[in-house]
Wavefront OBJ file of the C-alpha trace (Angstrom):
o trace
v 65.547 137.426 130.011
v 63.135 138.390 127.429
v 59.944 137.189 127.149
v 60.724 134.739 129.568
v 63.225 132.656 127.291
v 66.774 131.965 128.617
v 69.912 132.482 126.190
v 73.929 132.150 126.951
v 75.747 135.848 127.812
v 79.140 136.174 126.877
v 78.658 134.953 122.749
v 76.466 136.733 120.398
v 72.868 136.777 120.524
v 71.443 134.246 118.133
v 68.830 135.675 115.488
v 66.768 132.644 117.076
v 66.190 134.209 120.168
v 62.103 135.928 120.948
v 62.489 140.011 120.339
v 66.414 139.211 118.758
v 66.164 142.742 117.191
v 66.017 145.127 120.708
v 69.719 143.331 121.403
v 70.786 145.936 119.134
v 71.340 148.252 122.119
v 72.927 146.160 124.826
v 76.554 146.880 124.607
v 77.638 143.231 125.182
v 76.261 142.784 121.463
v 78.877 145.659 120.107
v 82.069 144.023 122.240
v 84.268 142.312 120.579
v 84.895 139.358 123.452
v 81.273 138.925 123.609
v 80.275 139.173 120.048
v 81.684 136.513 118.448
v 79.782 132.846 117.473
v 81.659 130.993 120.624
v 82.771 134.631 122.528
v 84.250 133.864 125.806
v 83.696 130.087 125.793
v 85.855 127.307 123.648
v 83.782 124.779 121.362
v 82.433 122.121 123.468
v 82.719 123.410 126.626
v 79.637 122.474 128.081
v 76.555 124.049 128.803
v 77.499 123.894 132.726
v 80.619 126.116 131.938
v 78.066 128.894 130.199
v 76.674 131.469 131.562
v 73.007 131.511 130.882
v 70.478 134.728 131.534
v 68.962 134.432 134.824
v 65.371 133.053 135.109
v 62.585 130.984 136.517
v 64.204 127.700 135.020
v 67.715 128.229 136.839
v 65.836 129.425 140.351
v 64.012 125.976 140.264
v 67.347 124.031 139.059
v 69.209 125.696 141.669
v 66.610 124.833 144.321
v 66.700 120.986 143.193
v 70.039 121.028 142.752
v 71.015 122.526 146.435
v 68.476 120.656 148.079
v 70.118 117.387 147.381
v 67.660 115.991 144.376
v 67.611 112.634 143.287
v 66.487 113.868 139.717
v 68.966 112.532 137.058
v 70.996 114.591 135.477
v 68.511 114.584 132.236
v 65.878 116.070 134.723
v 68.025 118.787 136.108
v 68.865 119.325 132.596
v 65.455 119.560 131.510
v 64.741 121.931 134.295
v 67.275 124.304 133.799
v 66.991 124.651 129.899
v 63.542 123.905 129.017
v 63.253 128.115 128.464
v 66.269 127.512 126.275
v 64.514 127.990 123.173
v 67.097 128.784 120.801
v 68.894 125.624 121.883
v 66.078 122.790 121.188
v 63.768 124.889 118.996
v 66.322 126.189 116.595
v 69.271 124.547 117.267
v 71.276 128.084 117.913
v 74.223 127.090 120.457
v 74.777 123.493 119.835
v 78.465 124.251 119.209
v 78.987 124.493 122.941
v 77.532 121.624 124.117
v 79.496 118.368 125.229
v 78.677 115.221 124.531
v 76.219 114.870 128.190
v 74.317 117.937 126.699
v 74.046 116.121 123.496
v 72.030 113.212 125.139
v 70.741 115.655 127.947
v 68.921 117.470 125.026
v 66.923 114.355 123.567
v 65.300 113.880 126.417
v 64.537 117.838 126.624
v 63.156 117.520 123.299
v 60.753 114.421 124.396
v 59.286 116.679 127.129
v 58.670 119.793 125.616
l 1 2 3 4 5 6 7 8 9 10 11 12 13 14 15 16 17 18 19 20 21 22 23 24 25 26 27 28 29 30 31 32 33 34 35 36 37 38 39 40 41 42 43 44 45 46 47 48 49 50 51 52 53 54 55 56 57 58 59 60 61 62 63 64 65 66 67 68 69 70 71 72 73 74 75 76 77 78 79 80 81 82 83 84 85 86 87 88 89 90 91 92 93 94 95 96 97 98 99 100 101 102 103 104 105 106 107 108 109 110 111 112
């Protein structure tokens, strides 16, 4: 993570994203699979199907999650992605969300 904010691996690294510029030497950002606008993932997919950089906000989703929650899904959501900053701040990444992330992410926006 960097500075705490959570961001997909496996597509490029939005300009959105805190401290963008010191992606310039992770080799993932000079492959060709993972350097593209979707990279490895298909329009749509779903945020569920993308593999996000590993932080506080997917411990404590995972921990929910596992431990048989009765959150709704727009409170796991919210939990998982609310370090997603490039998502609901700038909009980066919206291409691979289906249409539960579309609704999942209103209600992110309302608690932030």
């Amino acid at each position: 993570a960097v500075v705490g904010d959570t961001f997909p691996l496996g597509c490029a690294f939005d300009e959105s994203i805190v401290h963008h510029k010191h992606f310039k030497d992770n080799p993932d950002s000079k492959n060709p699979a993972y350097s593209t606008k979707n990279g490895i993932y298909s329009e749509e997919c779903g945020l569920d199907n993308v593999m996000i950089s590993w932080g506080h906000d997917d411990y404590m989703y995972l921990v929910a999650k596992e431990n048989g929650s009765t959150l709704p899904s727009a409170g796991l959501f919210i939990i998982r992605y609310h370090s997603f900053y490039a998502l609901h701040r700038s909009g980066a990444y919206k291409h691979l969300m289906n249409e539960e992330d579309v609704e999942n992410l209103k209600w992110l926006k309302i608690f932030k």
